[in-house]
ROSE-848211 format. One record per residue (C-alpha): residue number from 1; z negated, x negated, y; residue in three letters. Coordinates in Angstrom, 2 decimals, padded with zeros to 5 digits, m for minus. Layout:
N
+-----+---------+---------+---------+------+
| seq |       Z |       X |       Y | type |
+-----+---------+---------+---------+------+
| NUM |       Z |       X |       Y |  ALA |
...
+-----+---------+---------+---------+------+
// end
This chain:
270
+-----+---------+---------+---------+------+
| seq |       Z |       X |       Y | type |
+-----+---------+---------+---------+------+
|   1 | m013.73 | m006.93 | m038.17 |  UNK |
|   2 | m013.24 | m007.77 | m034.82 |  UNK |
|   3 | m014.72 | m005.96 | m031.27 |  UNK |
|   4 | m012.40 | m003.21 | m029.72 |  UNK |
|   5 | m011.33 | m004.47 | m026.52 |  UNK |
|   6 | m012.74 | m002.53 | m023.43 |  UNK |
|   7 | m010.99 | m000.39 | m021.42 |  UNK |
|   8 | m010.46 | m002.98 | m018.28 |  UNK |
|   9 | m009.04 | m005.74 | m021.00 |  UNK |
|  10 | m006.83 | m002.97 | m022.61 |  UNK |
|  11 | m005.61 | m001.82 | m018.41 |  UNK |
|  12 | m004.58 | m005.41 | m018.50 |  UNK |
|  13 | m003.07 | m005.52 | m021.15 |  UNK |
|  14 | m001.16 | m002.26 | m020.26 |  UNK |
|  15 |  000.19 | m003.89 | m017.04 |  UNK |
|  16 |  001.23 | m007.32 | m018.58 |  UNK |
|  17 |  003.72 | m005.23 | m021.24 |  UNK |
|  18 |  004.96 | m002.18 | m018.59 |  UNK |
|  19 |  005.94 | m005.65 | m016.43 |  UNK |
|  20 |  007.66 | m007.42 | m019.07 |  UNK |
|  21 |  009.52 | m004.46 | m019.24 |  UNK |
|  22 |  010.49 | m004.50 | m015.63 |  UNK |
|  23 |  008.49 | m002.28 | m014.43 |  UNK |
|  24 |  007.11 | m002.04 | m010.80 |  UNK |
|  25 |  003.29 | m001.17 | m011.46 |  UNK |
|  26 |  002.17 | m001.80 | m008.26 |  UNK |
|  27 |  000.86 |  002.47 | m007.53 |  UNK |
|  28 | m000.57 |  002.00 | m011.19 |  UNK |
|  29 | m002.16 | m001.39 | m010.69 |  UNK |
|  30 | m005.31 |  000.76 | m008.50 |  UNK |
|  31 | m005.84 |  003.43 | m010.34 |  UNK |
|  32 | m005.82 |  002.14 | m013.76 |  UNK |
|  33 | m008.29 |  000.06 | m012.74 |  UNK |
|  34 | m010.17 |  002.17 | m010.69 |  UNK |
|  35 | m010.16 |  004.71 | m013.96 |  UNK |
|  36 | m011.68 |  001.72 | m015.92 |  UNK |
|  37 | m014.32 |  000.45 | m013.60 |  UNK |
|  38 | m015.38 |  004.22 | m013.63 |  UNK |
|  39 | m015.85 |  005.02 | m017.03 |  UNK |
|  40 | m018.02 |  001.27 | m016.87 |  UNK |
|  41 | m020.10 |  002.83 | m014.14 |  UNK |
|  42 | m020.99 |  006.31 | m015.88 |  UNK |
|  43 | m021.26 |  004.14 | m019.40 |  UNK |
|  44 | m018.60 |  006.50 | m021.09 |  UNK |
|  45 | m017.09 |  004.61 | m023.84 |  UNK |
|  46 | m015.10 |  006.75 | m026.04 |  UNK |
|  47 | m013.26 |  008.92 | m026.62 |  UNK |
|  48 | m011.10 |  009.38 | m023.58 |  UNK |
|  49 | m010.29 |  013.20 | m023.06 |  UNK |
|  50 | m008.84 |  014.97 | m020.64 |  UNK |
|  51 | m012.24 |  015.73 | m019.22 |  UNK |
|  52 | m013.08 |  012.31 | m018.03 |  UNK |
|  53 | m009.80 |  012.14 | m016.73 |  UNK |
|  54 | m010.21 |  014.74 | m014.51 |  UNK |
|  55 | m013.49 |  013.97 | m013.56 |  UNK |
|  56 | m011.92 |  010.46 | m011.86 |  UNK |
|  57 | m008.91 |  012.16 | m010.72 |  UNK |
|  58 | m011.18 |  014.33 | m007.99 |  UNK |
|  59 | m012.93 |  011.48 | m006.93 |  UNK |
|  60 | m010.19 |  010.05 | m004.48 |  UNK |
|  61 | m011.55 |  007.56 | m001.95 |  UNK |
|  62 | m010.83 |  009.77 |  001.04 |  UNK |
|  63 | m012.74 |  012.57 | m000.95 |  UNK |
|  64 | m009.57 |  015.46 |  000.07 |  UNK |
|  65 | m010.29 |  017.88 | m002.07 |  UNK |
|  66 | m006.95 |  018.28 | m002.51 |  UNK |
|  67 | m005.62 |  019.34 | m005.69 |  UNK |
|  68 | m001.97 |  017.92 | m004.96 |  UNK |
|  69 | m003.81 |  014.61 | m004.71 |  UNK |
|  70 | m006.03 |  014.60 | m008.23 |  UNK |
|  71 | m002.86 |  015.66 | m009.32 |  UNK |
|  72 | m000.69 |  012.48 | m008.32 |  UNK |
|  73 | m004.01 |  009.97 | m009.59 |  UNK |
|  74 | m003.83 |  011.94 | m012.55 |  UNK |
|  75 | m000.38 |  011.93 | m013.05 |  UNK |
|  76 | m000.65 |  007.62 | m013.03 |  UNK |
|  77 | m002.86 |  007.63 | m016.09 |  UNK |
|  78 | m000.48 |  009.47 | m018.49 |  UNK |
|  79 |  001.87 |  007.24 | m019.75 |  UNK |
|  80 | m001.36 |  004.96 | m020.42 |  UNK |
|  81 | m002.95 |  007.51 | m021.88 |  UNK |
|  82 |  000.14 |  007.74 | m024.89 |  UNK |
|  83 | m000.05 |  003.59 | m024.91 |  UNK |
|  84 | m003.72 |  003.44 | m025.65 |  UNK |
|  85 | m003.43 |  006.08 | m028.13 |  UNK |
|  86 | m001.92 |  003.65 | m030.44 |  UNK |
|  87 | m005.52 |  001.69 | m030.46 |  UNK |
|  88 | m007.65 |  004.93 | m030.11 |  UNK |
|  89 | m005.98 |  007.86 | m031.70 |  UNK |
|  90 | m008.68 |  010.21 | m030.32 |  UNK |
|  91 | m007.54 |  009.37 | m026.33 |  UNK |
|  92 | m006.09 |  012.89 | m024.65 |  UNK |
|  93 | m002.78 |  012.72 | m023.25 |  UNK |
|  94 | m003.93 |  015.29 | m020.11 |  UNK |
|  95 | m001.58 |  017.96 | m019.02 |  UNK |
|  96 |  001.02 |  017.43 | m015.58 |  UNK |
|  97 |  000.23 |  020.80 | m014.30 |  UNK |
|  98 | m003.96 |  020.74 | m014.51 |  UNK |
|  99 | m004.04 |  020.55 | m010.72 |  UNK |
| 100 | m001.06 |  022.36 | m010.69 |  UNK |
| 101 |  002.56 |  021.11 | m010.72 |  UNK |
| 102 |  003.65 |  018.47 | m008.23 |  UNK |
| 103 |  007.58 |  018.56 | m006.83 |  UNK |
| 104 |  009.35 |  015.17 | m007.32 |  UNK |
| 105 |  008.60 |  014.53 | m003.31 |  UNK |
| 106 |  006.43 |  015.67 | m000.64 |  UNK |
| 107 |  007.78 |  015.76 |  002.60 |  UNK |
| 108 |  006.15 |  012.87 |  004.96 |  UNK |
| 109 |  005.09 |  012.94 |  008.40 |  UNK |
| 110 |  007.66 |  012.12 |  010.78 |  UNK |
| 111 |  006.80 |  010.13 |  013.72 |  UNK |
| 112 |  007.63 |  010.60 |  017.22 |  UNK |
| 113 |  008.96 |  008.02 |  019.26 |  UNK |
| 114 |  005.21 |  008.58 |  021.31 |  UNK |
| 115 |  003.43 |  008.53 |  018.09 |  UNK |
| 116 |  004.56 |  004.67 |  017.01 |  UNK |
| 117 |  004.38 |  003.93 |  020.13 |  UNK |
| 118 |  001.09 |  004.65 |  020.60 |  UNK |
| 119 | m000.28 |  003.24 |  017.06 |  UNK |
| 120 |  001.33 |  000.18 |  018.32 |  UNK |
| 121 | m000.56 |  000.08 |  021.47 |  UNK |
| 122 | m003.59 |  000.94 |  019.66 |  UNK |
| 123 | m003.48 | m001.16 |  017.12 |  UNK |
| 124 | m002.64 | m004.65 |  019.87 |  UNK |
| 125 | m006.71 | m003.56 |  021.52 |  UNK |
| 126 | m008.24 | m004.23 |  018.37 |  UNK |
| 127 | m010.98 | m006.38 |  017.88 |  UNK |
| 128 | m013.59 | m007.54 |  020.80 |  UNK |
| 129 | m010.84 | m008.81 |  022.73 |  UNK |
| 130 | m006.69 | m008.99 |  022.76 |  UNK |
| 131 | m005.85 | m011.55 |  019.88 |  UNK |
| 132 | m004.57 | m012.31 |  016.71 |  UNK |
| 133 | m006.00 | m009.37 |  015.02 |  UNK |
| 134 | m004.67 | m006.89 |  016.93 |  UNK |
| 135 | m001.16 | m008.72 |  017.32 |  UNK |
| 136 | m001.02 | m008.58 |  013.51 |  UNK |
| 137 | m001.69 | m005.26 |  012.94 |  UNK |
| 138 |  000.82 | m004.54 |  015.90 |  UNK |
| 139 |  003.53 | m006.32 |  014.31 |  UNK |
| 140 |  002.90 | m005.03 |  010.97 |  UNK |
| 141 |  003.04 | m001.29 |  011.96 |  UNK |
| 142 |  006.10 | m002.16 |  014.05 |  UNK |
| 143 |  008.07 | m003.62 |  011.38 |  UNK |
| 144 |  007.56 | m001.43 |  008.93 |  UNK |
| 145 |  008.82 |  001.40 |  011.38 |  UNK |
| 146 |  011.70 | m000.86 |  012.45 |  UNK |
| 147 |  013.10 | m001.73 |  009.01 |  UNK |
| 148 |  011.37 |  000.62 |  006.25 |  UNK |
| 149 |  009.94 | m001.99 |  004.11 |  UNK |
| 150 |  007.12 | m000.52 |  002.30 |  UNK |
| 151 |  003.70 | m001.61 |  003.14 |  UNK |
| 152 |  003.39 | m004.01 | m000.06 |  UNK |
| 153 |  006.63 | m005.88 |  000.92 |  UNK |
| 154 |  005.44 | m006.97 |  003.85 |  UNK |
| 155 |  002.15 | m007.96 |  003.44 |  UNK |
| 156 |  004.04 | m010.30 |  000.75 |  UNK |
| 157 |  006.37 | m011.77 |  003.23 |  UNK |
| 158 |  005.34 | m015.72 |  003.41 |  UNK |
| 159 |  006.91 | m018.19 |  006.39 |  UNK |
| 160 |  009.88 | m019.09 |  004.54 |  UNK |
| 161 |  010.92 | m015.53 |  003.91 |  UNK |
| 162 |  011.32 | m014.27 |  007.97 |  UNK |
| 163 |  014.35 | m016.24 |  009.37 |  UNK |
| 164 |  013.76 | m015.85 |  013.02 |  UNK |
| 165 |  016.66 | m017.59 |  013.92 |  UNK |
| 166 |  019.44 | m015.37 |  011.83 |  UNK |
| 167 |  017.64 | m012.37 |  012.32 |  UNK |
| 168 |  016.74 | m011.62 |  008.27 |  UNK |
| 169 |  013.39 | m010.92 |  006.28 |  UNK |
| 170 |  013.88 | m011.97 |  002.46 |  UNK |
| 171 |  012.07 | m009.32 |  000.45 |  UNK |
| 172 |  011.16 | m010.80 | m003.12 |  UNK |
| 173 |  010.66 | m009.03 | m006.39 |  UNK |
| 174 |  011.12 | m005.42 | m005.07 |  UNK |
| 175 |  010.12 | m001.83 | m006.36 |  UNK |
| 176 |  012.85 | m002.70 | m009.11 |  UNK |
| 177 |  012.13 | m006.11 | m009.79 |  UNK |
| 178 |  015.21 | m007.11 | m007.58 |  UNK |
| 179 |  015.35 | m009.09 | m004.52 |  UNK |
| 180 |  017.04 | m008.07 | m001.03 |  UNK |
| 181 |  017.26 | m009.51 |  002.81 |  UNK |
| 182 |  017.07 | m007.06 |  005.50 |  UNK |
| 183 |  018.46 | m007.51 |  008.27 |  UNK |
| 184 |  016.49 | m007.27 |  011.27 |  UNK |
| 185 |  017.24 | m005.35 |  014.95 |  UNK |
| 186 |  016.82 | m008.23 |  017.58 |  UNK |
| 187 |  013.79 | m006.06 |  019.47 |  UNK |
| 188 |  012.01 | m006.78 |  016.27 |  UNK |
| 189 |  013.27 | m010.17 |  016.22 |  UNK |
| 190 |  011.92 | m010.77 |  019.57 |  UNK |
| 191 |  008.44 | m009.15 |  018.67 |  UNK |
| 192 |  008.23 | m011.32 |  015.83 |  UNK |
| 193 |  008.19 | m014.35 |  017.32 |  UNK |
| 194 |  005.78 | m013.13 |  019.74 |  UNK |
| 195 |  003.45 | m012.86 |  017.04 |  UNK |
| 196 |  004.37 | m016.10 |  015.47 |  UNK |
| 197 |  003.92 | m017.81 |  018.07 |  UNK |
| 198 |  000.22 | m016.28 |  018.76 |  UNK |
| 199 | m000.73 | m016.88 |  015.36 |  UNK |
| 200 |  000.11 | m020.44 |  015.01 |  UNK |
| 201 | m002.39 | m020.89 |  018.13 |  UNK |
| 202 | m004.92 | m020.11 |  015.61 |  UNK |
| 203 | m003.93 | m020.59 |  012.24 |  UNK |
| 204 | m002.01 | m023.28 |  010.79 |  UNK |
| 205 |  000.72 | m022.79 |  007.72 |  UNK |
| 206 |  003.37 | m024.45 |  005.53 |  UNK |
| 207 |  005.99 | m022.44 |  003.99 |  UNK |
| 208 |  004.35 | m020.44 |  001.44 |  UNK |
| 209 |  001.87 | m019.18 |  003.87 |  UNK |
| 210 |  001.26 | m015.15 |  003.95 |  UNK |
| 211 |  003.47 | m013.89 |  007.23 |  UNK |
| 212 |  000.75 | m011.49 |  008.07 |  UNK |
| 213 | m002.91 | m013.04 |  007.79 |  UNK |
| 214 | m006.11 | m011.78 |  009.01 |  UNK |
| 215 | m008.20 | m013.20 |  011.85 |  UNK |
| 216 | m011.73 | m012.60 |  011.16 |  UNK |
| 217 | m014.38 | m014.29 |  008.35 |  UNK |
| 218 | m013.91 | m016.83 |  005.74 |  UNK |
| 219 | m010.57 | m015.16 |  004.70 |  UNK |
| 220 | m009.16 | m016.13 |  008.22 |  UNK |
| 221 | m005.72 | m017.81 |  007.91 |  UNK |
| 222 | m005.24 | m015.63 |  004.45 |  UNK |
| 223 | m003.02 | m012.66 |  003.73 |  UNK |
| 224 | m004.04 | m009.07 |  004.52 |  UNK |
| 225 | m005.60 | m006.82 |  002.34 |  UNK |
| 226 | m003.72 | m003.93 |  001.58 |  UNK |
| 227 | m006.83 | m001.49 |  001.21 |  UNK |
| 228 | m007.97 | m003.27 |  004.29 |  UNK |
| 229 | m005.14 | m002.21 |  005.82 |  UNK |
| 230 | m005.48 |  000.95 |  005.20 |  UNK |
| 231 | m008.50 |  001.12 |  006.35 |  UNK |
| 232 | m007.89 |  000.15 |  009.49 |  UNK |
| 233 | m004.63 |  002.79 |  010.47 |  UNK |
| 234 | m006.96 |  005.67 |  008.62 |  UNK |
| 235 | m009.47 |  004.89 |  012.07 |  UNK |
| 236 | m006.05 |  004.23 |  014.04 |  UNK |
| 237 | m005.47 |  007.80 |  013.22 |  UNK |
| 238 | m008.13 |  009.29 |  014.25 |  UNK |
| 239 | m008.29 |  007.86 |  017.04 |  UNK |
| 240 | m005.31 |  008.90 |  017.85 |  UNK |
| 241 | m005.72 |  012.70 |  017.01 |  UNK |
| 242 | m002.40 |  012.84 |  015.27 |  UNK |
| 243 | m001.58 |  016.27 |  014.18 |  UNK |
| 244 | m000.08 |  016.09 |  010.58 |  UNK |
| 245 |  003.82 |  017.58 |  010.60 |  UNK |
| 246 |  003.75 |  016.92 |  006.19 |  UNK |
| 247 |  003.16 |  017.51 |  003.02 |  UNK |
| 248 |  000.23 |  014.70 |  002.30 |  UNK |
| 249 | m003.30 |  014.72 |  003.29 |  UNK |
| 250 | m002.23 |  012.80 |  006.68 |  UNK |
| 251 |  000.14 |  010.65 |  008.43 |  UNK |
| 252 |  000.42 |  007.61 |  006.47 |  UNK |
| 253 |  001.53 |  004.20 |  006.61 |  UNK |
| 254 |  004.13 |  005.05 |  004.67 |  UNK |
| 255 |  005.84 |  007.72 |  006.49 |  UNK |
| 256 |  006.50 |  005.18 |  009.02 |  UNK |
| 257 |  009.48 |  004.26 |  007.03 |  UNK |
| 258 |  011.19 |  007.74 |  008.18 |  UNK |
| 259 |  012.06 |  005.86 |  011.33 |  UNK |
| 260 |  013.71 |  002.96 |  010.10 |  UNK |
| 261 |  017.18 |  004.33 |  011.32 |  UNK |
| 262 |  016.72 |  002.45 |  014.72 |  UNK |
| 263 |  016.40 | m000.95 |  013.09 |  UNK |
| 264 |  014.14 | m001.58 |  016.32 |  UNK |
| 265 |  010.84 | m002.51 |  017.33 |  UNK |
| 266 |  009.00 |  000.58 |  019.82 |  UNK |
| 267 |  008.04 | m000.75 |  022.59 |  UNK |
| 268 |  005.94 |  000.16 |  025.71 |  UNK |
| 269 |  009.22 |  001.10 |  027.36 |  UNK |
| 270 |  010.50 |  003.43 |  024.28 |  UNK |
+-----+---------+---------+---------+------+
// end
């Protein structure tokens, strides 16, 4: 007889099917994950109930406390929960309204014109001194505001795919497995080749090279880190003293698609 998988082979195994399917796993892709490396941690093998579920749910990274959030990790391990039933009948399927029901959207935070205009300020003066690290994070923000790509998309944007010259961003393998151009506002245009042209000072690239790299460590040249980048607008924001105008925990990164309707870069002179 052979060895039941463990729960981070059968998370895998999950994702590899749900794709083949066509679907866009990328919010699962975390928490699934994060649920298995969990249960490793606390040495809780089976069976999985609704109780251990729960238990992860309330430990979000940023530590909320807000039910509305457990609910939405939650919520991401329940059509897992039915698949793995299949190999262990006794796994709980946990209920959608534990935390209390969540409506289909929450409203975001809008930004002011001041508000991206100050992130993008913020954001150049990082690191020890103006460079590339701050001109990425800069021109990350910025585009995302200017053109409502979602966070992922661009951080997955290599050389090839921004067309400086026409004006148009090819966005591969999408939300729904589709790709799309965009077609960028000539502000932005103009922004992005100021960044280009500050990180090829320091980095060099082919074709396939990630867009958006980071400047610091043995990573330098690389792509971003999305948790990274998080990481870095959470202390943005607080910086920045932001009072929150929705529905989530905080102003987030994505909320800055709200103000796509400009097609524009901010600038200084917004």
């Amino acid at each position: 007889m052979s060895k039941p998988a463990n729960l981070q082979a059968l998370v895998e195994r999950y994702l590899r099917e749900r794709r083949r399917l066509g679907f866009g796993m990328r919010d699962a892709v975390y928490a699934l994950r994060s649920f298995a490396r969990h249960l490793d941690t606390i040495e809780h093998h089976r069976p999985r109930t609704t109780e251990i579920m729960t238990d992860w749910a309330r430990r979000d990274m940023r530590g909320t406390g807000d039910p509305r959030t457990w609910a939405r990790r939650l919520r991401m391990l329940r059509s897992f929960a039915r698949w793995l039933q299949q190999f262990e009948p006794r796994t709980e399927v946990p209920d959608d309204a534990i935390f209390g029901r969540l409506s289909e959207r929450l409203a975001p935070h809008i930004y002011s014109e001041r508000e991206i205009v100050d992130l993008l300020r913020a954001a150049r003066r990082l690191g020890l001194a103006p460079g590339l690290r701050g001109a990425t994070y800069e021109a990350l923000f910025g585009l995302i505001a200017s053109t409502g790509l979602r966070l992922s998309e661009a951080l997955q944007l290599r050389n090839v795919d921004v067309d400086l010259k026409q004006g148009i961003l090819t966005i591969r393998q999408t939300k729904f497995a589709k790709s799309r151009q965009v077609l960028m506002h000539p502000a932005t245009v103009k922004a992005l080749r100021h960044y280009r042209s500050q990180r090829d000072l320091s980095v060099d690239g082919t074709d396939d090279t990630s867009f958006f790299v980071t400047a610091r460590g043995r990573r330098r040249g690389q792509n971003l880190n999305e948790r990274q980048v998080h990481r870095v607008f959470a202390a943005l924001r607080e910086q920045l003293g932001w009072r929150n105008r929705g529905a989530h925990h905080a102003p987030r990164i994505h909320d800055l698609r709200q103000n796509a309707e400009s097609r524009k870069m901010p600038s200084d002179a917004a």
